[in-house]
C-alpha positions in Angstrom: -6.5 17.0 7.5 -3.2 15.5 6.5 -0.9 14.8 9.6 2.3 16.8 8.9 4.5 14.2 11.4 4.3 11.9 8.4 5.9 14.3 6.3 8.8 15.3 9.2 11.4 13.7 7.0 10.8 15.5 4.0 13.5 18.6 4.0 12.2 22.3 3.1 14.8 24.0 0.9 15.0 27.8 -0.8 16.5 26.7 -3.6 14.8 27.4 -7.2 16.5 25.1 -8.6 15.2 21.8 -6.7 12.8 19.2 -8.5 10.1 21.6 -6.8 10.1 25.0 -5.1 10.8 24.2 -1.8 10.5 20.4 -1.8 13.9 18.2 -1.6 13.9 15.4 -4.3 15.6 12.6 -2.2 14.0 13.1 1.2 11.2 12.6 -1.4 12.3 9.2 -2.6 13.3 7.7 0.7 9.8 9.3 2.3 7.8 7.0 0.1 9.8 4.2 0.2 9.7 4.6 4.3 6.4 4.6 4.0 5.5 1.8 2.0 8.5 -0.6 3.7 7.2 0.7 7.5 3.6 0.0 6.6 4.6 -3.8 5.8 6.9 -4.2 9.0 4.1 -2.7 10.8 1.8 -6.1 9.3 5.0 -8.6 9.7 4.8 -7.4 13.7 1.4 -8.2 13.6 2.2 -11.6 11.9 4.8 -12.2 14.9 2.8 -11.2 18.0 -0.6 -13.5 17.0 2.1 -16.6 16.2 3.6 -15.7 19.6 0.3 -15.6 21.5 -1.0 -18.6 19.3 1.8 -20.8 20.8 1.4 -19.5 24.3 -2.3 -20.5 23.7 -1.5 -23.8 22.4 0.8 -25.2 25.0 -1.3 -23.6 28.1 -4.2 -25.9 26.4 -1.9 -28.7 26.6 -1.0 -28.5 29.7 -4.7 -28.2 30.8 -5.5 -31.6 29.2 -2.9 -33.6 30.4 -3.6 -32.1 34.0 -7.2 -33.7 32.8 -6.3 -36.8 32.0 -4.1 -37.4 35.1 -6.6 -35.7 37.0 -4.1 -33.8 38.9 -6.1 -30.5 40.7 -9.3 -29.5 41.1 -11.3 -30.9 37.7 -13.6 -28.2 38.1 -11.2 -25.8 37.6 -9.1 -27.3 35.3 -12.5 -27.6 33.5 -13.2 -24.3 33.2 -9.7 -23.0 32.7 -9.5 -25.3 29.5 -13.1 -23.8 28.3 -11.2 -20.4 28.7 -8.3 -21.3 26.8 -10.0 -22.5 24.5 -12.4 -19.4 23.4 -9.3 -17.7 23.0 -7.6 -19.9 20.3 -11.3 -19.9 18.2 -10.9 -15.8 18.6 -7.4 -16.0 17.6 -8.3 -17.9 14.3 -10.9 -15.4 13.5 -8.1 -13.0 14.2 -5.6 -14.9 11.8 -8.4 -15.0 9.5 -8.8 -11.4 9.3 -5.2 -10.6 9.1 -5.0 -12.9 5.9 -7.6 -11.5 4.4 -6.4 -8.0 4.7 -3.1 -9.2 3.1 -4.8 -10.5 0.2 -6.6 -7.1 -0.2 -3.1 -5.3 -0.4 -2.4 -4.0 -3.8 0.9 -5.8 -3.8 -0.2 -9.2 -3.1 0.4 -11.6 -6.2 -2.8 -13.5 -4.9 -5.0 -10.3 -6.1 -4.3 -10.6 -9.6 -6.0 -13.9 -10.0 -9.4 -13.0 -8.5 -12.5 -11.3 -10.2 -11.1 -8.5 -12.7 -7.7 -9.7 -13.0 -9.1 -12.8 -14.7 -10.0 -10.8 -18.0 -6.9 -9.4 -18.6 -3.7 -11.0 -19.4 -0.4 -9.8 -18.2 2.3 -9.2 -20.4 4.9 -11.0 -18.4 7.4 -10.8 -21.2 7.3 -7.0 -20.6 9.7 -7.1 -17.8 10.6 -3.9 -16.4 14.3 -4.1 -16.0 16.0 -0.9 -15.4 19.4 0.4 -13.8 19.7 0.9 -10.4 20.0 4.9 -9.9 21.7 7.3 -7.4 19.6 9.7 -5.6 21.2 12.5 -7.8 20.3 10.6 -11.4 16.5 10.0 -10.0 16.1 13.8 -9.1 17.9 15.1 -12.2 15.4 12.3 -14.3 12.7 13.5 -12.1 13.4 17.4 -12.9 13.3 16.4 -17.1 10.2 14.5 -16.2 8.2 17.3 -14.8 9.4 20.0 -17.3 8.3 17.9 -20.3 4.7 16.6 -19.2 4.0 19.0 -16.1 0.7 20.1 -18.1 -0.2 16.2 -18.5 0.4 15.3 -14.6 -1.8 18.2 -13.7 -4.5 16.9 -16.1 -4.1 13.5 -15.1 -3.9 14.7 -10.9 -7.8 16.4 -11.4 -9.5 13.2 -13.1 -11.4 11.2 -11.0 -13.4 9.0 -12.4 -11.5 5.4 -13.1 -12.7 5.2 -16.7 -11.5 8.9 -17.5 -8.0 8.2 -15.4 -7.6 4.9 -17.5 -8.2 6.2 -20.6 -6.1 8.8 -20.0 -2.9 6.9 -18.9 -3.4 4.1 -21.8 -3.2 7.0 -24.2 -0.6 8.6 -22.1 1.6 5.3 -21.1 4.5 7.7 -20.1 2.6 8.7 -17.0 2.9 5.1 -15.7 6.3 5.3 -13.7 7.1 6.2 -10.4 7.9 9.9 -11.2 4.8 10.6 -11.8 3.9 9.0 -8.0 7.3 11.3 -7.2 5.4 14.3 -8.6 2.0 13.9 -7.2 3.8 13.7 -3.5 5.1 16.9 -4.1 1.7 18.8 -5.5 -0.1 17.3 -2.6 2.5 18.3 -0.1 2.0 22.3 -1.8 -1.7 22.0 -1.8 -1.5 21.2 2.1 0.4 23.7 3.2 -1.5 26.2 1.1 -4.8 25.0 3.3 -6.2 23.4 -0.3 -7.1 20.4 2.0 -10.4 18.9 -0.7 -8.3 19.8 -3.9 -4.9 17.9 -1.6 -7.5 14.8 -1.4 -8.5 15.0 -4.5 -5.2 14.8 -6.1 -3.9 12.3 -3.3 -6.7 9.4 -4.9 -5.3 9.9 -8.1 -1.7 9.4 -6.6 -2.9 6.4 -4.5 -4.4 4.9 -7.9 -0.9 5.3 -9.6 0.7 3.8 -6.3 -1.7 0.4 -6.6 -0.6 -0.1 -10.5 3.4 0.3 -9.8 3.1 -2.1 -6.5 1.3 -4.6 -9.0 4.0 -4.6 -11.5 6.7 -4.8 -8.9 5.0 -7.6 -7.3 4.8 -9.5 -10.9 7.9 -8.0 -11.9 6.1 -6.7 -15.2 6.4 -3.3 -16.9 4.0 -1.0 -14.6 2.1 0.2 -17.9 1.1 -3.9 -18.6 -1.0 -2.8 -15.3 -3.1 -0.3 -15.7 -6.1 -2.5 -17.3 -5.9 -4.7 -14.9 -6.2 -2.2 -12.0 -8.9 -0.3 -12.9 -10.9 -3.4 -13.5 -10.1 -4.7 -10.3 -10.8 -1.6 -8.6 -14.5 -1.0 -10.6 -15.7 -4.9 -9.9 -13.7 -5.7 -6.1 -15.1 -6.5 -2.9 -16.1 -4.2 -0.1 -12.4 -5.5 1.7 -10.4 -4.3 -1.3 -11.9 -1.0 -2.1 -11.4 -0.4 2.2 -8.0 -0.9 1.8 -7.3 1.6 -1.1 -9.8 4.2 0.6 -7.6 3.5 3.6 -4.3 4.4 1.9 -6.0 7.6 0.8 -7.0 8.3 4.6 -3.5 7.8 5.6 -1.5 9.8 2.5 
């Protein structure tokens, strides 16, 4: 079940006229870019503590050894203080280990896009996706012409699940490759969780973590999100066990 706390930023609103019954469009945008931006601080703290205790680590050793060499204390101890010392700095590589490999599973890391089936397909980096910065107000009022044109198409693309169906579908619907339609499948799982529709709320929430992986690739390569979508869904179908853990994990914490 989807912890609401998550959602505690998101503001309820009467008004018919919104993006979405009840939803408010720009608690919407700054909830998923909170999200996404907390989520990386939260791995750059990590990054911070392990140099922090690395160094500690590093200069405690030292200190041991010269105490060695000058055989000043009990060598015994000094011995076995060193020993202890230095377990910890061969658990604190496997650590740092670890924490680089679960950055190169991220869906925004460049270094994905060169391994396994990011090798077969080649990136149009000429389609570079620059657009106008827009005000809260222009993104909700795009947002509300969005939905009323393809509403029908989101909702057939939000109960596919298989990745050949969904790519299929967005290659012959390229439009649906932007972050409205991210924008929009926020706000249908938000309505399918407080209706208690938790396994249809999952459902759709795979299908808006799918879209989420493709638009962090092209903003990580700077490339129109739509020159993605291939390359996704072949990475996805041929990656590792650590890759496909770290999108099932998104899909846990949506």
């Amino acid at each position: 079940m989807v912890d609401y706390s998550k959602w505690k930023n998101i503001e309820i609103s009467d008004d018919e006229d919104e993006t979405h019954p009840n939803i408010d469009t720009p608690s919407l945008f700054r909830w998923r870019h909170q999200a996404r931006v907390e989520r990386m601080e939260e791995q750059e703290r990590e990054k911070k503590q392990l140099e922090e205790i690395k160094r500690n680590n590093a200069k405690k050793a030292q200190e041991l050894k010269e105490k060695l060499t000058k055989q000043d204390g009990n060598l015994d101890e000094l011995k076995k203080s060193l020993d202890e010392v230095e377990k910890e700095q061969a658990r604190l590589r496997r650590e740092e280990e670890e924490l680089k490999k679960k950055e190169k599973m991220q869906p925004w890391n460049v270094d994905t896009i060169s391994k396994d089936g990011f090798k077969k397909t080649v990136i149009n980096k000429s389609a570079i996706n620059k657009k106008p910065e827009l005000t809260e107000d222009q993104k909700e009022m795009n947002l509300k012409e969005f939905i009323k044109k393809y509403e029908k198409t989101l909702k057939q693309y939000g109960m596919l699940r298989k990745y050949d169906d969904s790519k299929k579908f967005l290659r012959d619907n390229h439009c649906l490759v932007c972050e409205d339609t991210a924008n929009y499948l926020v706000i249908w799982c938000i309505e399918l969780e407080m209706q208690d529709k938790h396994e249809l709320m999952a459902h759709v929430a795979h299908q808006c973590i799918c879209m989420q992986y493709i638009l962090d690739i092209s903003k990580q390569l700077d490339v129109d999100p739509r020159a993605c979508v291939e390359s996704f869904f072949q990475r996805i179908q041929t990656a590792e066990a650590e890759y496909k853990s770290q999108f099932h994990a998104e899909i846990e914490a949506f």
